[in-house]
N, C-alpha and C positions, 0 to 999 in steps of 0.2 A: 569349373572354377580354375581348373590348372590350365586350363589355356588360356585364359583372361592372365593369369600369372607370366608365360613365360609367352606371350603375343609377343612376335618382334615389333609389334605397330604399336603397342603400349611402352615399349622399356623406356622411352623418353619423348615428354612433350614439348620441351623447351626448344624455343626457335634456335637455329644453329650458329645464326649469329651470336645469340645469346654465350652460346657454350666457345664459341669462337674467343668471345672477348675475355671471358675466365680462363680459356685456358692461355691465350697470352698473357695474360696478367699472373698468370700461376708460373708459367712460364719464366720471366721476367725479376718474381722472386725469389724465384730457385737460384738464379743467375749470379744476384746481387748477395744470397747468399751465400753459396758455394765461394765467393769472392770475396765475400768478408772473411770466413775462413782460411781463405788462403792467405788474405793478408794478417790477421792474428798472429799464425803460424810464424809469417815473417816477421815477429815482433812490430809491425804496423797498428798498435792500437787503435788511433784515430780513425784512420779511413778504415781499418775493419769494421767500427762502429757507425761510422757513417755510414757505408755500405749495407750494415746490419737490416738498421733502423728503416733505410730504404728498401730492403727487401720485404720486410717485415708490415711497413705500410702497405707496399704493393700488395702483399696476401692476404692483409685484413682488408683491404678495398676490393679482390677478385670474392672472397666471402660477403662484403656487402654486395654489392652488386647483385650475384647468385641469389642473396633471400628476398633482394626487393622484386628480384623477378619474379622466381619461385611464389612468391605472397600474389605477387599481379597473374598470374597463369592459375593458381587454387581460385581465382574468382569463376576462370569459365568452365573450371573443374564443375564448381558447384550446382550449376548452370547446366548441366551436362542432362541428357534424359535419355533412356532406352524403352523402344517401344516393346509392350509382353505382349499386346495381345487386343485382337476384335470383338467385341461384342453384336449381334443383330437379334432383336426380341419380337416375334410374332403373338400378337394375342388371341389365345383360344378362350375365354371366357373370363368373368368379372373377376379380377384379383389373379389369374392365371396364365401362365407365358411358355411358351418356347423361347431357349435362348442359343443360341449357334457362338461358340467361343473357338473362333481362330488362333490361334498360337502364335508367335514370331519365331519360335525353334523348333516347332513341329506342322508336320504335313498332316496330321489329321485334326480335323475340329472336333469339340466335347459339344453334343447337345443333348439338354436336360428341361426337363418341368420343374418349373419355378412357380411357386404361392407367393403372391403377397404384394405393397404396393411400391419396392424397393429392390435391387440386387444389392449384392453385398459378397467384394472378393477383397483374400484375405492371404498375406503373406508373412516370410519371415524373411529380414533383411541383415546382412553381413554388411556392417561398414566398416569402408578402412581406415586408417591414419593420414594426419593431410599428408604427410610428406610417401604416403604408399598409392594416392591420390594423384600427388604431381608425375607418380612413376606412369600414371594409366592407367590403375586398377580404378574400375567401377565399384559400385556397389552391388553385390553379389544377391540370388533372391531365389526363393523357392515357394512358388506358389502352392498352397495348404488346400483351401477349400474355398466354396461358390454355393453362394446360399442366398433366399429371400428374406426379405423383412417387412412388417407391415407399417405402416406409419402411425396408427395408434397402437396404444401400447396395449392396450387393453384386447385387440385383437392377436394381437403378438403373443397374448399370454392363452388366448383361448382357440385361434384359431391352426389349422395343418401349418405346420413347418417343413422347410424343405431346404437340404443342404447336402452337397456333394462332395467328396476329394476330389482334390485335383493334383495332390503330390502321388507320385508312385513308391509305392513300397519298396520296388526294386533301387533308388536310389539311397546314396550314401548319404546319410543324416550328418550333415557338417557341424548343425546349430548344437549337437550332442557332443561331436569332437570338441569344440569348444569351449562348450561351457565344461568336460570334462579337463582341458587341457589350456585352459585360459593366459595361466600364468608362462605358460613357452609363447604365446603365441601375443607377440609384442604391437606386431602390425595392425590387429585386429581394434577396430576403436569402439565397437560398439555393436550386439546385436539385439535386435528387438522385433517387435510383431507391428505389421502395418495393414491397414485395410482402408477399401476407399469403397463408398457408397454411393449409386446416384437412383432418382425413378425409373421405372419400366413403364413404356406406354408401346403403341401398337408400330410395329416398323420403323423403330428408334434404334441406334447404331450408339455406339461408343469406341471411346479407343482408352487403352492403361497404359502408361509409361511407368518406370521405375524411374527416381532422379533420387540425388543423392540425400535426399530427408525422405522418403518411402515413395507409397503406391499414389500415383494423381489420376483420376479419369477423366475425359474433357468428351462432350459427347460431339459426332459427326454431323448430323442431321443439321 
């Protein structure tokens, strides 16, 4: 998470044109202010005011400008998707699976026995504020656990259950810093628990993205 924080490729998404034209425009009413000033000083009221007013415009138009982009660049913010991780499900018998889970940040794969007519992976998701969005922060995620489910329920209630961790104990519980420490931490917009569910059938693949409303799965096959 501190590197998604202080990524040089995150600190700014806006195109440099963009930052170009605010900052002339910022530029331009420092100018005209700095000018009116001086002319004040010189007992020149009129044109200090004139001066003023123009500088004044200029800066409230390099302020518009900035939010309607800012507004137009949160769209593909939103839009945005990070890939966690592979799914591939071998069937050993009725209701029963291997499942091979590839990582995107780790070099080994989890595989486990799975019951039942469902996978089911479950996370907890850190979102941020739009304007900590525009800077390049993603939404931050910490995969929990990887479990089966049956599709009636009544087998759900009676038949083997089967559910793994998939977080390590050895990391730092942020969703804890948080909710302990909420009120310092300004940026933070929202966190909550997301899981995405699809079937298991025999030599069926999947893939999970994280985007910035939670977990989506889309299968390969």
């Amino acid at each position: 998470m501190l590197y998604e924080l202080f990524n040089p490729e995150n600190t700014f998404n806006l195109d440099y044109r963009i930052l170009l034209t605010v900052g002339v425009l910022v530029f331009l009413s420092l100018v005209f202010l700095i000018s009116a000033l001086k002319r004040f000083m010189r007992g020149k009221p009129l044109t200090a005011s004139i001066q003023g007013l123009s500088g004044l415009s200029l800066c409230l138009a390099s302020l518009l400008f900035l939010s309607i982009a800012a507004n137009l660049i949160s769209y593909d913010r939103l839009t945005y998707e990070q890939d966690i991780a592979q799914l591939k499900f071998t069937q050993l018998g009725e209701q029963q699976f291997q499942v091979e889970i590839a990582y995107q940040n780790e070099k080994n794969p989890d595989v486990f026995l799975i019951s039942g007519d469902e996978w089911q992976m479950d996370a907890r998701i850190i979102k941020w504020h739009g304007w900590a969005q525009l800077l390049g922060l993603n939404a931050q995620y910490r995969l929990e656990r990887f479990s089966g489910r049956y599709s009636d329920i009544e087998e759900e209630l009676k038949k083997q259950r089967s559910v793994y961790a998939l977080a390590s104990k050895d990391e730092i519980d942020y969703w804890k810093l948080i909710n302990d420490y909420k009120k310092w931490l300004p940026w933070v917009d929202a966190y909550y628990g997301s899981a995405t569910y699809l079937p298991m059938s025999d030599n069926a693949s999947y893939s999970v993205s994280l985007t910035q409303s939670g977990l989506i799965a889309r299968s390969l096959d």
